[in-house]
Each structure stands twice: as C-alpha cells, then as structure tokens.
C-alpha positions in Angstrom: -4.4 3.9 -17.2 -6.3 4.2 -13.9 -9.7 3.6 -13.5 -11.8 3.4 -10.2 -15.4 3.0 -10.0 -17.2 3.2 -6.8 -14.7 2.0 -4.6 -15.9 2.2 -0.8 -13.4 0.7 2.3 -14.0 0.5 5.5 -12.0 -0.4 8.8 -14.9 -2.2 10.8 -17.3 0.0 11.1 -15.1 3.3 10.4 -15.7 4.0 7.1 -12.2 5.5 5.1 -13.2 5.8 1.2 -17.0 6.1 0.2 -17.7 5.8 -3.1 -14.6 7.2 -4.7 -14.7 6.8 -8.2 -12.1 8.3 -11.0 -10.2 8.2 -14.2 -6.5 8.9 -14.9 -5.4 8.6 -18.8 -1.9 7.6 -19.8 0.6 10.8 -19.2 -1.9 12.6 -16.7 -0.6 13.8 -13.6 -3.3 13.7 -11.2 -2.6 15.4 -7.7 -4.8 13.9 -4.8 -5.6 16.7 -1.9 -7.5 17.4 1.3 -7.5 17.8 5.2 -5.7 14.6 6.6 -7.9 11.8 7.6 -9.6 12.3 4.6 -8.9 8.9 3.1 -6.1 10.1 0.3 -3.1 8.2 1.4 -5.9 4.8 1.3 -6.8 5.8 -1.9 -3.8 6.1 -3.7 -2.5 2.4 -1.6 -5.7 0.5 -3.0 -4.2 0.9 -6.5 -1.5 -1.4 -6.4 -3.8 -3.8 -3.6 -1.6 -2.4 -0.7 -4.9 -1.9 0.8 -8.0 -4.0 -0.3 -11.2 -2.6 -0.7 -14.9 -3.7 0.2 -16.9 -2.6 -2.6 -16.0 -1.3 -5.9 -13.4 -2.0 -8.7 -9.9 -0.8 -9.8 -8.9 -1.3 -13.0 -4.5 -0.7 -13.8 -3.7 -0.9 -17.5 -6.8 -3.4 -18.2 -5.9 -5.2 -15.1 -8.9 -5.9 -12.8 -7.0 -5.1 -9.0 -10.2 -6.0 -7.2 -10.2 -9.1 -8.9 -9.0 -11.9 -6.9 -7.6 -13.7 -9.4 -5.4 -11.1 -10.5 -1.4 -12.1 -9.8 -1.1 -8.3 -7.5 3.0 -9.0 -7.3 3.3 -9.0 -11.0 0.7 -6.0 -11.2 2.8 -4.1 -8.3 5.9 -4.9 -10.3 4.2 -2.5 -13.2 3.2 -0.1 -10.5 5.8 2.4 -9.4 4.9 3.4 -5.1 7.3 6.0 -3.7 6.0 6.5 0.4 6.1 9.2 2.8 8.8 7.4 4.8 11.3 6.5 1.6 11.1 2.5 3.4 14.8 1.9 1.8 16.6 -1.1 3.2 19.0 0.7 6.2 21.4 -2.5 5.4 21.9 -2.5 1.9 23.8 0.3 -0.1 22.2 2.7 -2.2 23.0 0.6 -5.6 21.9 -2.5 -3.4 18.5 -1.3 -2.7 18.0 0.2 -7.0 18.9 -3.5 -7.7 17.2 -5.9 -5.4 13.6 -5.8 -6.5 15.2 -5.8 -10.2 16.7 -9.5 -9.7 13.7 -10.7 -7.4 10.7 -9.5 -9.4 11.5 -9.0 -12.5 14.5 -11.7 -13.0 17.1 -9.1 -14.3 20.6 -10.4 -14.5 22.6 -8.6 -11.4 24.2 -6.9 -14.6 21.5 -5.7 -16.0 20.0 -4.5 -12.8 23.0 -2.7 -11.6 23.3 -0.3 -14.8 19.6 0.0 -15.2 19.9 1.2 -11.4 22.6 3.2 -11.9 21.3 5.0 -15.0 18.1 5.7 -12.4 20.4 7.1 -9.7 22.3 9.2 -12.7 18.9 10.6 -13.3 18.0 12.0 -9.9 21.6 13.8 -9.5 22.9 11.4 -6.7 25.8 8.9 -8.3 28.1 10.3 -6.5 26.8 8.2 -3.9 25.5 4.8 -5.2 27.9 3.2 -2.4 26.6 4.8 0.4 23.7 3.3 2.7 20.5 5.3 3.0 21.6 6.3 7.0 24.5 8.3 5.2 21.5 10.0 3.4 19.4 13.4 3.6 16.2 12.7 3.6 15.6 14.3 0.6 18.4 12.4 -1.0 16.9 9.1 0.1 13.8 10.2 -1.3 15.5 10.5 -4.3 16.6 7.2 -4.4 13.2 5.7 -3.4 12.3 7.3 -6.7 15.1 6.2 -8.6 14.5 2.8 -7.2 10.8 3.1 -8.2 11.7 3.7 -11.8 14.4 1.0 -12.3 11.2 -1.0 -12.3 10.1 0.4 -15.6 6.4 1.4 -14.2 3.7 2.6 -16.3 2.5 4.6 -13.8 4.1 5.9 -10.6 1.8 6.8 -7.5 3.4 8.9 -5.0 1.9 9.3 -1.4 2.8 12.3 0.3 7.0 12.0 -0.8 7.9 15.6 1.0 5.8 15.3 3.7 8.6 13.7 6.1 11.5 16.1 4.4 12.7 19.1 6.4 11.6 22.8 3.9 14.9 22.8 2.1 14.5 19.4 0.8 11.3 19.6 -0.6 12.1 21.4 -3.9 15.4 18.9 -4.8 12.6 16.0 -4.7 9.6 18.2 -6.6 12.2 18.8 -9.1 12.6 15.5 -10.0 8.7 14.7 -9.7 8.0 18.0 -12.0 10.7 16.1 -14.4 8.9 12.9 -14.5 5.7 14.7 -15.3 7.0 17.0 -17.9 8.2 13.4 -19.8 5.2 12.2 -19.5 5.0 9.5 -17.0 1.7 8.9 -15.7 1.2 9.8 -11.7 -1.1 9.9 -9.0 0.1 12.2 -6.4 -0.8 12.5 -2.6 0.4 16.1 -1.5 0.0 19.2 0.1 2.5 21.2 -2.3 -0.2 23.5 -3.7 2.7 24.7 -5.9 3.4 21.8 -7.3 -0.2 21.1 -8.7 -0.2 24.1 -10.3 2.6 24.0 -12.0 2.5 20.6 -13.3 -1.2 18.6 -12.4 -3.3 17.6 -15.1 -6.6 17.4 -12.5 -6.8 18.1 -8.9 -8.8 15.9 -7.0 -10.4 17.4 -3.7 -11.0 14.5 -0.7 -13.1 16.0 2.5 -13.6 13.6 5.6 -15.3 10.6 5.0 -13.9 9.7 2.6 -15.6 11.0 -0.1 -14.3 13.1 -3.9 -15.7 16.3 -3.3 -13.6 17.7 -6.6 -12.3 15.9 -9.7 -11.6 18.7 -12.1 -8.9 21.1 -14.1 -6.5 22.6 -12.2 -7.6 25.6 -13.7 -10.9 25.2 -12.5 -9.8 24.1 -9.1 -7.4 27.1 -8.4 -8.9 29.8 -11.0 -12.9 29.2 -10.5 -12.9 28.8 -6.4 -17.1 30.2 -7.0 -17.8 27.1 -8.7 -16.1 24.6 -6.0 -18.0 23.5 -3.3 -18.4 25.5 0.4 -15.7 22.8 1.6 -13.3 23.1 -0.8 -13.7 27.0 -0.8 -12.4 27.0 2.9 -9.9 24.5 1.7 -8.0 26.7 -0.6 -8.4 30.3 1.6 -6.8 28.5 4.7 -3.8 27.2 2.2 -3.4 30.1 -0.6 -3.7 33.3 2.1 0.2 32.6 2.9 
C-alpha cells in the first residue's frame, strides 16, 4: 500500500529524513516512534506530498508521489491525514466541515455527502452534535470529527500524526478507541505516536526514528517490546525511559 525507498529531505542544509526507506501492506497498522525532532511527523507528511522530498521515491497504491507528474490532489483525496491540531474549519458546523471536502474533491451531491458524513460522525459516537461548531467541542471530540471527516473520504489508507498529542489525559483513550476500531477492521494506517499502549495492543510493526532522521527499527511489535537485547543501544534507552512508569 505504502512503499518508500530511500527517501532523504532536507531543510537547507539541516538534514530531517536520511535515507528512510519502508513497506506498509494493505491492513497493516504501522506505528511510527522516537524522541521528537527525529523526523516522524516529516515522514508520515511526505506521503500524501504535504512535504516534498529531495531524494528518494514514495509509492501510494501504485501511485508514484515523488513523481511530478502525479495529480497529488486526487492522490490526497485517497489518502486519509488526521493532525496533531484537528485543523477543523472554526466557522463551519460539525456536519459542514464532514461534507465540504466531499462536494469539492470528490464531486459528491450535497446529499450524498451529508449522509455519508453523518454515517462517519454516527461511527465515532458524536451525532448528537453534527450542528455544533468545533469551538463548542472537547478536543478529543474534535479529534473525533477530524477522523470522521477523514473517513467520509473513503481512504485507502489513513495516516495519523501524533492525534492525542494536543488532547488533555482523559481524552486520549475516547480518540484511541476509535483508532484501535479502525485497525481491528482493517484499515491500513501509519501512526505518529507516543501511546506505547496503543502499539502494543493494536501495531502490526513499530518503527523506531532516532535524530537525524534516520529508521533505526522496522520490526514486529513483538520484537520491539518483547526482544529489547536485540534492538539497538538507542532504542534500548528509548524503551527503559518510557516503559519504567
């Protein structure tokens, strides 16, 4: 579904991915880890082209993304993005924002749209509030609906960068639930988080990013949590800082 093959970026001379190279089959979940600064949140954003890359190539579904031929709104249309900071429109209600991209990208009837949105809001537990605008929110309901809006688009692939890192401790679980939902159907994601628990309950593969850039780990969950001899020094001190508490 997701293929990346030596992809190296750099921001002038700073360089933020080196060599990163992976590949995520349909209905794998694939959580994405590491100190910040390590280049994850970059990662994850060159799949869709939200960031462009120097060197390398991404591949989506047999679509070449470093190719600049490549129509990247049709592509993005395909590619589900839920962000750190939800990036609803404050103006527009709840059933607004589900239906907008609906009409615009894909050229859904407002109809259509609406129940397709709806049916999305029904599925993350908040249609009790489809009039409401997102400032009426909790974050972690508005996360919600970034999700819901995200999946009204019928992805084949949803990519999540770090969705409960902004959300205060007693949010966090309503929006894993869903995300450990999404996995357990068998939607394929690419996940950007420090929610240790949530890898191990539902990650196919862990990848391990140190600073610089670089894929220090690409393996099982199992090996990643269960075989800490066989990671490298880095990652070792990764996982005793995080799994002591």
């Amino acid at each position: 579904m997701i293929e990346l093959k030596s992809v190296s970026k750099w921001y002038g001379s700073f360089q933020v991915l080196d060599d990163c190279s992976t590949r995520i089959e349909k209905g794998e979940v694939v959580v994405v880890c590491g100190p910040s600064g390590s280049g994850k949140s970059t990662l994850i954003k060159t799949i869709n082209a939200l960031e462009p890359v120097q060197k390398g190539e991404i591949w989506v579904n047999g679509t070449p993304v470093h190719d600049p031929k490549t129509d990247l709104p049709k592509l993005r249309s395909h590619v589900g993005m839920v962000f750190q900071h939800f990036e609803l429109f404050p103006h527009l209600t709840v059933t607004q924002n589900l239906t907008i991209a609906q009409v615009k990208v894909l050229r859904r009837s407002l109809d259509e749209a609406r129940k397709r949105g709806l049916k999305m809001l029904e599925r993350v537990g908040l249609m009790a509030h489809k009039d409401k605008f997102p400032g009426q929110l909790s974050g972690g309901q508005q996360q919600r609906v970034a999700i819901a809006r995200a999946l009204s688009m019928d992805p084949i692939v949803m990519l999540f960068d770090e969705p409960t890192s902004a959300l205060d401790p007693e949010m966090v679980g309503e929006v894993l639930d869903v995300m450990v939902s999404l996995a357990n159907e068998g939607m394929t994601m690419m996940c950007v988080t420090h929610e240790m628990g949530f890898a191990r309950k539902v990650a196919s593969r862990v990848i391990f990013m140190d600073v610089g850039g670089k894929i220090l780990e690409d393996c099982t969950k199992e090996d990643f949590f269960g075989n800490p001899d066989a990671r490298q020094p880095r990652t070792k001190d990764f996982l005793g800082k995080i799994l002591q508490h």
